[in-house]
PDB file of N, CA, C and O in Angstrom:
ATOM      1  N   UNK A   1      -6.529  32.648  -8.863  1.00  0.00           N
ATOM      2  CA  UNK A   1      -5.374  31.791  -9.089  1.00  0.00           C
ATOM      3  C   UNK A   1      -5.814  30.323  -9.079  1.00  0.00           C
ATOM      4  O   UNK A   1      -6.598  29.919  -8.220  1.00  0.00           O
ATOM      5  N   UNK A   2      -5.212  29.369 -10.215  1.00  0.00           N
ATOM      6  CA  UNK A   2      -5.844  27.900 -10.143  1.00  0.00           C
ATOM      7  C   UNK A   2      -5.364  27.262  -8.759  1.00  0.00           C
ATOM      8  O   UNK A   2      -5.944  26.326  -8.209  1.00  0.00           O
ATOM      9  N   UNK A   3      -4.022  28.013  -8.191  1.00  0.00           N
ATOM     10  CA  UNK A   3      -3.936  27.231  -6.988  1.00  0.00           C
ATOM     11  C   UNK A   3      -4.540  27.096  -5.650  1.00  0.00           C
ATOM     12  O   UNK A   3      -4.383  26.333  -4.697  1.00  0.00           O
ATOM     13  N   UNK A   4      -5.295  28.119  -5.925  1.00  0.00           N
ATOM     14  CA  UNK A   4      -6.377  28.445  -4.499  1.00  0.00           C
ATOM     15  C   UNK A   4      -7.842  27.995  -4.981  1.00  0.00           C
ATOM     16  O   UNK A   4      -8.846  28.395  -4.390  1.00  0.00           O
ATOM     17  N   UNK A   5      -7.910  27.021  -6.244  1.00  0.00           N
ATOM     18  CA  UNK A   5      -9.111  26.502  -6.703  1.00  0.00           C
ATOM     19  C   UNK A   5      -9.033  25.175  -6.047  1.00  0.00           C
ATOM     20  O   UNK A   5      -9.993  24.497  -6.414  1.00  0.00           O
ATOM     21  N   UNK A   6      -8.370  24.627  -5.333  1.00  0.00           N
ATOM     22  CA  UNK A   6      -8.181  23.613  -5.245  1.00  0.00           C
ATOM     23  C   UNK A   6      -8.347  23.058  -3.559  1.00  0.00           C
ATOM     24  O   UNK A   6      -8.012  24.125  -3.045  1.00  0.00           O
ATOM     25  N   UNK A   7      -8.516  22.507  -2.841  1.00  0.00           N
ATOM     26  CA  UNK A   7      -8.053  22.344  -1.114  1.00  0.00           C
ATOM     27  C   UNK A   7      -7.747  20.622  -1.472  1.00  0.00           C
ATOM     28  O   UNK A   7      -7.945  19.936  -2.475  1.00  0.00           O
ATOM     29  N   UNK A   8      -7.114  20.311   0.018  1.00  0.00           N
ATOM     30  CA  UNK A   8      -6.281  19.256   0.424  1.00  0.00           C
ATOM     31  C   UNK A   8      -7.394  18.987   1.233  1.00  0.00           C
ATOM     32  O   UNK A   8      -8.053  19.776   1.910  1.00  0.00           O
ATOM     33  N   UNK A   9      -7.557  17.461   1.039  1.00  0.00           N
ATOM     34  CA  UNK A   9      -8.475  16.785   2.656  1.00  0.00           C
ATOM     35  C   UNK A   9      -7.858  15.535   2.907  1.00  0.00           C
ATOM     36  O   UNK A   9      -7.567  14.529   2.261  1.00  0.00           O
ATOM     37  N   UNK A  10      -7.752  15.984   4.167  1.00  0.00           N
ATOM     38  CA  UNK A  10      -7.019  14.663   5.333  1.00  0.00           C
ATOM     39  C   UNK A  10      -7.737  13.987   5.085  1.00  0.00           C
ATOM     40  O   UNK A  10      -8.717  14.637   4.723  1.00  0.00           O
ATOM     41  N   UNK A  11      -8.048  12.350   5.000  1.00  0.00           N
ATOM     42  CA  UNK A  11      -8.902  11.076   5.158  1.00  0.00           C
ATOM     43  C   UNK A  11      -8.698  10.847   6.197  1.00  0.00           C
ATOM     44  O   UNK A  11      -7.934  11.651   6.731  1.00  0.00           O
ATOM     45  N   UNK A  12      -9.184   9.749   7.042  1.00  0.00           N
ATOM     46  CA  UNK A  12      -9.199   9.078   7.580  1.00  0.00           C
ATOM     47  C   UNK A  12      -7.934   7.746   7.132  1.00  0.00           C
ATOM     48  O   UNK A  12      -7.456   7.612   6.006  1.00  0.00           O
ATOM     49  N   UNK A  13      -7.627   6.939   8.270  1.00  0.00           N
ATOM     50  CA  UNK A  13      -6.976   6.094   8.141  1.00  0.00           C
ATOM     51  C   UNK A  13      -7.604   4.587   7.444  1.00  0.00           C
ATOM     52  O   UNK A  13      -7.086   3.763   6.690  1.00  0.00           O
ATOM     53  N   UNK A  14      -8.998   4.675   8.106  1.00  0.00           N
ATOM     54  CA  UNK A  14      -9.864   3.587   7.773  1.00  0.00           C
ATOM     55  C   UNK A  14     -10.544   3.800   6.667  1.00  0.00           C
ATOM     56  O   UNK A  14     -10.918   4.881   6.212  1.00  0.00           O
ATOM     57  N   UNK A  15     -10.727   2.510   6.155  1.00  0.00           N
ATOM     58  CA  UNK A  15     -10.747   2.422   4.499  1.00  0.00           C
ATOM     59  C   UNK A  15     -12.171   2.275   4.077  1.00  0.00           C
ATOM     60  O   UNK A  15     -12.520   2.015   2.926  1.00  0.00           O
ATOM     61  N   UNK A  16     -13.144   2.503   5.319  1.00  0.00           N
ATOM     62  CA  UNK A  16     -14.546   2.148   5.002  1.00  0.00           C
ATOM     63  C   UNK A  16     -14.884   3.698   5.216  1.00  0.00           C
ATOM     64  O   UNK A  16     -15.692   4.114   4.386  1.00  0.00           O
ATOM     65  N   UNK A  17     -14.402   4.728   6.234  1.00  0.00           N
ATOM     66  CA  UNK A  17     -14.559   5.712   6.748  1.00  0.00           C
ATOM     67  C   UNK A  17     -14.065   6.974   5.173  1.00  0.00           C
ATOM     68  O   UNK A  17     -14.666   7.888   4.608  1.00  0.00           O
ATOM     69  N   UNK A  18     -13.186   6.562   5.064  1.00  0.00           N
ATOM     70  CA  UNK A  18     -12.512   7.396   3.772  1.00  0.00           C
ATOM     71  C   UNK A  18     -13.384   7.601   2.818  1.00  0.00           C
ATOM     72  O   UNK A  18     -13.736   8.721   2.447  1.00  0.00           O
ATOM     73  N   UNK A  19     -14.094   5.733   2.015  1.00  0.00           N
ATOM     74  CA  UNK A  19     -15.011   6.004   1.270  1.00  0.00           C
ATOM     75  C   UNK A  19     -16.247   7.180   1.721  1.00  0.00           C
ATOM     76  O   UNK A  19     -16.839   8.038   1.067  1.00  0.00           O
ATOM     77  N   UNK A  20     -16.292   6.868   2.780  1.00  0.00           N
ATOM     78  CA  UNK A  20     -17.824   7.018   3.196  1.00  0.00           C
ATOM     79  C   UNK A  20     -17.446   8.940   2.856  1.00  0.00           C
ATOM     80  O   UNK A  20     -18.187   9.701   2.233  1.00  0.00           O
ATOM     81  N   UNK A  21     -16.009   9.314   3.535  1.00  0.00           N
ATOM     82  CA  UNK A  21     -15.939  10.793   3.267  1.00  0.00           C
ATOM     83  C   UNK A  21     -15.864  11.572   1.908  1.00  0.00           C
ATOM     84  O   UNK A  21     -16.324  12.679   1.630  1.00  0.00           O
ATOM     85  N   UNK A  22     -15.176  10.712   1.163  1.00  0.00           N
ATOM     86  CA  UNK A  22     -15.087  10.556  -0.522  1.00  0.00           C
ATOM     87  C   UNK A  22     -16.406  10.756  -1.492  1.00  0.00           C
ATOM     88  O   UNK A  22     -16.522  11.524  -2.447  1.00  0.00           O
ATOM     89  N   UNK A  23     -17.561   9.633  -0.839  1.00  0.00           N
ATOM     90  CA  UNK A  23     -19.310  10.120  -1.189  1.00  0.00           C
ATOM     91  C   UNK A  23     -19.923  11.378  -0.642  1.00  0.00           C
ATOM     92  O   UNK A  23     -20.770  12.052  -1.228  1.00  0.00           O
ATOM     93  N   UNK A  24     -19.339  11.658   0.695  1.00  0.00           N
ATOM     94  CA  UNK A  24     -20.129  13.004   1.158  1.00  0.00           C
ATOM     95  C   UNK A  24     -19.987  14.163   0.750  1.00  0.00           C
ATOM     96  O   UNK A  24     -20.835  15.049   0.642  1.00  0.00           O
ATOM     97  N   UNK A  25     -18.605  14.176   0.449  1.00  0.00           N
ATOM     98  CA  UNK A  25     -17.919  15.917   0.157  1.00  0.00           C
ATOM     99  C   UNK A  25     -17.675  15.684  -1.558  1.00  0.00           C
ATOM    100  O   UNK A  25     -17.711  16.766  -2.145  1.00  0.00           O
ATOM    101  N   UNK A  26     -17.473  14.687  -2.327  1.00  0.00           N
ATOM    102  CA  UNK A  26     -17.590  14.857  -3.647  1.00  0.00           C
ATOM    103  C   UNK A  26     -18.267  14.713  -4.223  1.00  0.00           C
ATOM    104  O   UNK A  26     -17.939  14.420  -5.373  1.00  0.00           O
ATOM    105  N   UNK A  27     -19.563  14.790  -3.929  1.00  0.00           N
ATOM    106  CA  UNK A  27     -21.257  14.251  -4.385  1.00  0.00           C
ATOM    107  C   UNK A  27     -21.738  15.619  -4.643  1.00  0.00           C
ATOM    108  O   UNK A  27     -22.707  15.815  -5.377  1.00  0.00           O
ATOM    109  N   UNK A  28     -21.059  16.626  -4.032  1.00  0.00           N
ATOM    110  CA  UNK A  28     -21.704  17.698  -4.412  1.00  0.00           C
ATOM    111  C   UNK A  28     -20.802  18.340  -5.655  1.00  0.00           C
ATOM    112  O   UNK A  28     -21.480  19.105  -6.342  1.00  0.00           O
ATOM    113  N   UNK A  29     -19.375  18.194  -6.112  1.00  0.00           N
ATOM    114  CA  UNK A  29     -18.717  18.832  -7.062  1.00  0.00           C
ATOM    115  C   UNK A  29     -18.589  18.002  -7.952  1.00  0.00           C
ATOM    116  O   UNK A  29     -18.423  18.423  -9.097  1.00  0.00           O
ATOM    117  N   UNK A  30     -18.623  16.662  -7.721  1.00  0.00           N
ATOM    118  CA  UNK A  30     -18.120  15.954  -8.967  1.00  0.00           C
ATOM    119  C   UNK A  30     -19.092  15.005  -9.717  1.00  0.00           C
ATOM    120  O   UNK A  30     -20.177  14.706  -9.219  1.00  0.00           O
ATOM    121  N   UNK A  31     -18.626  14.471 -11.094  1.00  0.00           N
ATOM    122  CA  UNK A  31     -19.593  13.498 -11.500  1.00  0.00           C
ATOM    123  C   UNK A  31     -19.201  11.953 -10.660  1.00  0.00           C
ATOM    124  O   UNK A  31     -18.232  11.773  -9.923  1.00  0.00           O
ATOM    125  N   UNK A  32     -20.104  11.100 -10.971  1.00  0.00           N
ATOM    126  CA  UNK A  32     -20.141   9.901 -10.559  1.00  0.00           C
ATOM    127  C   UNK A  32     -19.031   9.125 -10.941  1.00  0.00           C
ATOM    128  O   UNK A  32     -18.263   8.503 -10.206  1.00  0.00           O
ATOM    129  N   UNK A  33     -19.026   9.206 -11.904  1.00  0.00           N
ATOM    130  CA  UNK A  33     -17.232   9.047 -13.001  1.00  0.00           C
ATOM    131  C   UNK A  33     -16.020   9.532 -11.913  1.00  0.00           C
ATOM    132  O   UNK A  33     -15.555   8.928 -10.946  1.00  0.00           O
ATOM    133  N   UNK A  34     -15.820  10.374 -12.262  1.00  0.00           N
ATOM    134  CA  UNK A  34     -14.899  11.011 -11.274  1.00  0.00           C
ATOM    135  C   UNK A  34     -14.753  10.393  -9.889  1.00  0.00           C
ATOM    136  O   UNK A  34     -13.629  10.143  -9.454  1.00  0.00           O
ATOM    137  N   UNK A  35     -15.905  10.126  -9.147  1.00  0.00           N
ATOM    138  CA  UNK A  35     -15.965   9.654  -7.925  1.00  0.00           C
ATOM    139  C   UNK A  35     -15.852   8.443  -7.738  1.00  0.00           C
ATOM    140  O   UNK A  35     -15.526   8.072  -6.611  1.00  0.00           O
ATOM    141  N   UNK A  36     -16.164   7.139  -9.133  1.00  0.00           N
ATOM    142  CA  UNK A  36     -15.790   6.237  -8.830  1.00  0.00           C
ATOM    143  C   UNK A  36     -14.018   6.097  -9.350  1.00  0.00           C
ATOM    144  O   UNK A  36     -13.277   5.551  -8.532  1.00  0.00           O
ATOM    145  N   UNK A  37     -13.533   6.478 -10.385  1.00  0.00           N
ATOM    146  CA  UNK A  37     -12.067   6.742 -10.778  1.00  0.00           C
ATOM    147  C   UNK A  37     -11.147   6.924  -9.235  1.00  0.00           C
ATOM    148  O   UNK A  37     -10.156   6.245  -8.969  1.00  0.00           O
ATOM    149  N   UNK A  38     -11.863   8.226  -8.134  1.00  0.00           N
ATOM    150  CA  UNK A  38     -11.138   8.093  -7.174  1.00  0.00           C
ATOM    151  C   UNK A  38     -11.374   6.951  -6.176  1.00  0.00           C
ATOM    152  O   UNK A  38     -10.538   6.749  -5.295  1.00  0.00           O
ATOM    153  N   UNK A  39     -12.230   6.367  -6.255  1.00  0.00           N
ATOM    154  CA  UNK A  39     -12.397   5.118  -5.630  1.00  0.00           C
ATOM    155  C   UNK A  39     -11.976   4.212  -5.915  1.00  0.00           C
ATOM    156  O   UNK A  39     -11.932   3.465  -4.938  1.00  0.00           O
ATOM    157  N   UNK A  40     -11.427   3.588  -7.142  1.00  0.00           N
ATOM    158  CA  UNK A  40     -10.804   2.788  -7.551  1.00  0.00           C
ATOM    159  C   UNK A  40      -9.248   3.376  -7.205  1.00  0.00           C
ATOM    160  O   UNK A  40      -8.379   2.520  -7.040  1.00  0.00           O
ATOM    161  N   UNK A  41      -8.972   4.406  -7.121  1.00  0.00           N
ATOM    162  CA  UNK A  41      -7.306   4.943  -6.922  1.00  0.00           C
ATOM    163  C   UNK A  41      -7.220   4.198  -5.643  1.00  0.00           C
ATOM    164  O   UNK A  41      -6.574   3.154  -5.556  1.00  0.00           O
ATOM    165  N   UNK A  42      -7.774   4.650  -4.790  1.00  0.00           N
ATOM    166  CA  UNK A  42      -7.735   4.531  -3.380  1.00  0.00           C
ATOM    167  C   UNK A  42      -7.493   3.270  -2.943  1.00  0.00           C
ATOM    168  O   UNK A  42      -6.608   2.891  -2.175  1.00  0.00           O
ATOM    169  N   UNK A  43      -8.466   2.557  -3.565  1.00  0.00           N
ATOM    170  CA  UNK A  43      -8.616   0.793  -3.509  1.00  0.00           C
ATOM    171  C   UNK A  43      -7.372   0.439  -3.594  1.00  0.00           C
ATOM    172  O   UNK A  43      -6.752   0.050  -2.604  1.00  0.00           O
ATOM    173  N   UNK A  44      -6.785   0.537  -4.918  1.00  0.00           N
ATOM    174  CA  UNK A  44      -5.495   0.096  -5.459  1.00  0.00           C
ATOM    175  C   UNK A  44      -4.143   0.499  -4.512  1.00  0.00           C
ATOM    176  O   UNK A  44      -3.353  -0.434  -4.372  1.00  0.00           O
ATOM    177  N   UNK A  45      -3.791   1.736  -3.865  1.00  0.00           N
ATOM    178  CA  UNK A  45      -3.350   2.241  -2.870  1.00  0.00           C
ATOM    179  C   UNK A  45      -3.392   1.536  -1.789  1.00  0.00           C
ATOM    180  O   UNK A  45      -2.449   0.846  -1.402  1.00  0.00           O
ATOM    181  N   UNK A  46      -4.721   1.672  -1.081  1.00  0.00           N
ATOM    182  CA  UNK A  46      -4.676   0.558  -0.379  1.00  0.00           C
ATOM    183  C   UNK A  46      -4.273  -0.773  -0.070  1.00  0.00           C
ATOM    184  O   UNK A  46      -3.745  -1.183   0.964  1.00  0.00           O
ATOM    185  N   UNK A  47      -4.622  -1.456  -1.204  1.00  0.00           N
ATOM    186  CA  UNK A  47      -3.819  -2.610  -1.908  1.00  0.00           C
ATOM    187  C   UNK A  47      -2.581  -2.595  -1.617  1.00  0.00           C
ATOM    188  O   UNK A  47      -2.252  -3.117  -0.553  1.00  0.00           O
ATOM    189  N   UNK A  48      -1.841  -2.161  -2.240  1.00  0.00           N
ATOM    190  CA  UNK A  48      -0.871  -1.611  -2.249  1.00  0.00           C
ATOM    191  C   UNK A  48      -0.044  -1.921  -0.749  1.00  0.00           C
ATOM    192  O   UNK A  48       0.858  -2.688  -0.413  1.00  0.00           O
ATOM    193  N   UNK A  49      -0.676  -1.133  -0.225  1.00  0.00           N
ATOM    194  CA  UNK A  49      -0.016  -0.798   1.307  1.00  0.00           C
ATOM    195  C   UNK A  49      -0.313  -1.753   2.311  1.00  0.00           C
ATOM    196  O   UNK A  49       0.195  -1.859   3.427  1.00  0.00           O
ATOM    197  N   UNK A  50      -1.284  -2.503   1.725  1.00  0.00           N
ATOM    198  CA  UNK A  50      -1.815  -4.570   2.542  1.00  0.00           C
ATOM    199  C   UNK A  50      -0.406  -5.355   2.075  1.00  0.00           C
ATOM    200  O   UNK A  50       0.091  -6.267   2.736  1.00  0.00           O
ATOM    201  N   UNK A  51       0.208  -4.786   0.690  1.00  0.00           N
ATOM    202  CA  UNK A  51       0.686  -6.234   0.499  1.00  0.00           C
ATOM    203  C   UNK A  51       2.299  -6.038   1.154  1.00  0.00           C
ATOM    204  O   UNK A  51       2.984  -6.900   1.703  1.00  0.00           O
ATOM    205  N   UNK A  52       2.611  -4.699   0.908  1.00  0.00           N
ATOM    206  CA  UNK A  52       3.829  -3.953   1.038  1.00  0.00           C
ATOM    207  C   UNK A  52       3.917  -4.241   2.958  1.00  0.00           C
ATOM    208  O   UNK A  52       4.985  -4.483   3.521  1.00  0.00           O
ATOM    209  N   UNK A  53       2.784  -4.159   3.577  1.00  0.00           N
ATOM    210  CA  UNK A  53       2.682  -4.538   5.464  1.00  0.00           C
ATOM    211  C   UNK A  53       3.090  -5.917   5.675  1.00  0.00           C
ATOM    212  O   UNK A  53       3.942  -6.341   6.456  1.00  0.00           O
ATOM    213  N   UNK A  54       2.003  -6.846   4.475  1.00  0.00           N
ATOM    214  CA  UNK A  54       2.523  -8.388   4.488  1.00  0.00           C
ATOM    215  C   UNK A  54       4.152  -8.993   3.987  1.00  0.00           C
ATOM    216  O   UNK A  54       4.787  -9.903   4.520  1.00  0.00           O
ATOM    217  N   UNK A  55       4.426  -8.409   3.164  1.00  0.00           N
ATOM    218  CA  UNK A  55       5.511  -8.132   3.133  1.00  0.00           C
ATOM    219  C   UNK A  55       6.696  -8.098   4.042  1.00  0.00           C
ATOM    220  O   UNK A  55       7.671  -8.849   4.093  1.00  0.00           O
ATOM    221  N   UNK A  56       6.425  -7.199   4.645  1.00  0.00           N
ATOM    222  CA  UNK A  56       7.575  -6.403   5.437  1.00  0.00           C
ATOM    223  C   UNK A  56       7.581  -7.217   6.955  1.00  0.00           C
ATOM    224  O   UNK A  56       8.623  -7.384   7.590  1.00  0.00           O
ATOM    225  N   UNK A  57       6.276  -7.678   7.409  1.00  0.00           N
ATOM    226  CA  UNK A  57       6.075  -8.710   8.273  1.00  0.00           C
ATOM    227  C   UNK A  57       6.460 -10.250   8.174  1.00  0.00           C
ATOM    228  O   UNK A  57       6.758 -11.057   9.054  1.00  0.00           O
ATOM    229  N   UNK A  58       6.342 -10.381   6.715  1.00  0.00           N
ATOM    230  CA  UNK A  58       6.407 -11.996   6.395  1.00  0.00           C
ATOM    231  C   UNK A  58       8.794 -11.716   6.759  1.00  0.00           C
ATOM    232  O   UNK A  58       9.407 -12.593   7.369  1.00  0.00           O
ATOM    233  N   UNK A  59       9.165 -11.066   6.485  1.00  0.00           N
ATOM    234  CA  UNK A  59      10.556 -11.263   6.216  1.00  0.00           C
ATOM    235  C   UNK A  59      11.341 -11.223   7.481  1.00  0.00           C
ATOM    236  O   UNK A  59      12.265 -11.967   7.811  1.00  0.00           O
ATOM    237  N   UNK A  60      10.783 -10.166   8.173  1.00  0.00           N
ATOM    238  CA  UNK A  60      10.648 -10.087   9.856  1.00  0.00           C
ATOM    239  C   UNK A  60      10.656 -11.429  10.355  1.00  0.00           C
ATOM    240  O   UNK A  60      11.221 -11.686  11.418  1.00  0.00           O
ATOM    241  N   UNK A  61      10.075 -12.307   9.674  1.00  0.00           N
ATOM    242  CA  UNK A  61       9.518 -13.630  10.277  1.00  0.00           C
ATOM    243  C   UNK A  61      11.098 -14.636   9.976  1.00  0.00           C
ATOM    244  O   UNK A  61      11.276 -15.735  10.501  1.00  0.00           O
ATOM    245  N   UNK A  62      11.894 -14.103   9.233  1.00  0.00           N
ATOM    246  CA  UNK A  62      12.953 -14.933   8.736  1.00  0.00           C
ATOM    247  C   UNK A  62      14.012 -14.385   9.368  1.00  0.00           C
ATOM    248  O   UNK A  62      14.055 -13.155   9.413  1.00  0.00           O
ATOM    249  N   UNK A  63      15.331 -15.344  10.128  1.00  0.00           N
ATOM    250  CA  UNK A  63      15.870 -15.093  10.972  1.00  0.00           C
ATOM    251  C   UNK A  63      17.660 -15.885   9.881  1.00  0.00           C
ATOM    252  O   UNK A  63      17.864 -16.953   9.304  1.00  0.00           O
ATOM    253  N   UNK A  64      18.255 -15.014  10.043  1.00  0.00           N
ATOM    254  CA  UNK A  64      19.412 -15.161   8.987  1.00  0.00           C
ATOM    255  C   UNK A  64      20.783 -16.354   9.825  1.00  0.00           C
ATOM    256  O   UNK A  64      21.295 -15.877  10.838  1.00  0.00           O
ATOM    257  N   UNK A  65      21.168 -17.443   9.487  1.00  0.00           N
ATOM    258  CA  UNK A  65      22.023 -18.210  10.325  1.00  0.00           C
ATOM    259  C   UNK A  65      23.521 -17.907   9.669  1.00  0.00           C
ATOM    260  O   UNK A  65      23.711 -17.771   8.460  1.00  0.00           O
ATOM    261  N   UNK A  66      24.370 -17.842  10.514  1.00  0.00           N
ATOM    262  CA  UNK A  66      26.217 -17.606  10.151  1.00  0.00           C
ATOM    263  C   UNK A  66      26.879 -18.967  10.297  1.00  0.00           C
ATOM    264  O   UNK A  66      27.103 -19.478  11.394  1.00  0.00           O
ATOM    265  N   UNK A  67      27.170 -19.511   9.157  1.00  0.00           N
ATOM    266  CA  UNK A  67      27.962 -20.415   8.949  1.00  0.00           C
ATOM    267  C   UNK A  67      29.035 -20.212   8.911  1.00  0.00           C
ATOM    268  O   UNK A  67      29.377 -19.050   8.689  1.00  0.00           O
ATOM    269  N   UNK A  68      30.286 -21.476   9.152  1.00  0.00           N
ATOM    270  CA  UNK A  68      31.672 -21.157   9.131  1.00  0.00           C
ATOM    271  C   UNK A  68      31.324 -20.981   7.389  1.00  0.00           C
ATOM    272  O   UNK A  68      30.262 -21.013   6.767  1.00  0.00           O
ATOM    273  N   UNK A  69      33.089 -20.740   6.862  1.00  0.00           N
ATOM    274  CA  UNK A  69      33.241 -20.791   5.895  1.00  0.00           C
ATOM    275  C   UNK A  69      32.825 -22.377   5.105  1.00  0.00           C
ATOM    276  O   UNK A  69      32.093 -22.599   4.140  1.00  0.00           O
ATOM    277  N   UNK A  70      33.706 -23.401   6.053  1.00  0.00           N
ATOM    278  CA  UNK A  70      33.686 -24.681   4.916  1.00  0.00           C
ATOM    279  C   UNK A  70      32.128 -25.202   5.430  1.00  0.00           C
ATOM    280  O   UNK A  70      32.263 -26.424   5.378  1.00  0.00           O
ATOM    281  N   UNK A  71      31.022 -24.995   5.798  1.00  0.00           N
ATOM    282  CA  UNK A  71      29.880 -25.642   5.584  1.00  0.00           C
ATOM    283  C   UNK A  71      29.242 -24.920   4.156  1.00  0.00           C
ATOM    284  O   UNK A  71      28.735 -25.555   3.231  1.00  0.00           O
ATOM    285  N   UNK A  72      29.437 -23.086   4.236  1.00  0.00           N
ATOM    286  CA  UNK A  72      28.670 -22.763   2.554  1.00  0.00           C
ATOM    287  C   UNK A  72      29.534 -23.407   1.384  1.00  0.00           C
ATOM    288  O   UNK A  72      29.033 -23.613   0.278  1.00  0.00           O
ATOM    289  N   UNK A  73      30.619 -23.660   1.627  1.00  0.00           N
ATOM    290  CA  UNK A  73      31.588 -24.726   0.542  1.00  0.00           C
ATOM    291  C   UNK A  73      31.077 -25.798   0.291  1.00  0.00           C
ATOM    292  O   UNK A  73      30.946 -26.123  -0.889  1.00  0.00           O
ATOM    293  N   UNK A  74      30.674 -26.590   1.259  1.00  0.00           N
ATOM    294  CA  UNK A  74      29.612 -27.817   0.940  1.00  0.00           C
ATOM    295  C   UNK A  74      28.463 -27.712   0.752  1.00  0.00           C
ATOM    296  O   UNK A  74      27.947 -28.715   0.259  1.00  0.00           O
ATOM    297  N   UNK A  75      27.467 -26.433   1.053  1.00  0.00           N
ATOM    298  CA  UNK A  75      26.397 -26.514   0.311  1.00  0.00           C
ATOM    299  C   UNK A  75      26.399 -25.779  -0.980  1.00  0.00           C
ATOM    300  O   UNK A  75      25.360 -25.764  -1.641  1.00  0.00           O
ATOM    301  N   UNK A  76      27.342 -25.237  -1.357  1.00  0.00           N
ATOM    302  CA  UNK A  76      27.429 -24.693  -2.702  1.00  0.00           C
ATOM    303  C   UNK A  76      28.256 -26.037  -3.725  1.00  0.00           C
ATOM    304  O   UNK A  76      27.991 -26.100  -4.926  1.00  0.00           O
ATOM    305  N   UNK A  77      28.965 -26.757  -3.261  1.00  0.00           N
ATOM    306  CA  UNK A  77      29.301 -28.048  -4.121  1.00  0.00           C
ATOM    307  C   UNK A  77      28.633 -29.067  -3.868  1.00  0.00           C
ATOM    308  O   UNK A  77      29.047 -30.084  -4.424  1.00  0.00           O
ATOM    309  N   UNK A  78      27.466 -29.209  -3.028  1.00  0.00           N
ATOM    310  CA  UNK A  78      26.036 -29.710  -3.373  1.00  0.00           C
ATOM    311  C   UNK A  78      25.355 -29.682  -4.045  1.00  0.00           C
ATOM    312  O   UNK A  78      24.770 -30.598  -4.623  1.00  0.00           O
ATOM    313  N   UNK A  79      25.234 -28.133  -4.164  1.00  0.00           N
ATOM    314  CA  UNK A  79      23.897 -27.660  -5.461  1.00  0.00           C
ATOM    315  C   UNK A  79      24.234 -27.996  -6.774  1.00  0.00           C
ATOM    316  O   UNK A  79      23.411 -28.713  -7.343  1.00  0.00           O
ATOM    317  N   UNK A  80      25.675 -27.521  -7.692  1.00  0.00           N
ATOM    318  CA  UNK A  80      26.434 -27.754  -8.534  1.00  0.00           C
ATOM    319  C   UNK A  80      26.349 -29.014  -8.490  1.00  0.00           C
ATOM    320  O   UNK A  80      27.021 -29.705  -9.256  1.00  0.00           O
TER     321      UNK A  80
END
């Protein structure tokens, strides 16, 4: 069955450790191609999940103020 051609591997969390598991166990089935294609996935993923942390931290950082009504009246017939 093609679905039992296949297994799942946990990585690691760390992004130097992952590669390093990525060269050990696919060096023996795959081409170099292949192995760098998944290395570049990973990268980008990674990426990914740096900017999406900075993100989610930077907004955290912003703290929302409640105005009466007639002060957003004057800063909205300010801007205008």
């Amino acid at each position: 069955m093609p679905k039992n051609w296949w297994e799942r591997v946990k990585f690691p969390r760390n992004y130097g450790k992952t590669l390093e598991t990525i060269d050990s166990i696919w060096q023996l089935y795959w081409p170099k191609l292949l192995q760098h294609k998944e290395k570049n996935r990973l990268t980008k993923m990674t990426q990914l999940r740096m900017r999406k942390l900075a993100l989610r931290t930077r907004e955290k950082q912003w703290s929302w103020i409640r105005l009466p009504i007639h002060f957003s009246v004057l800063i909205s017939w300010s801007v205008s």
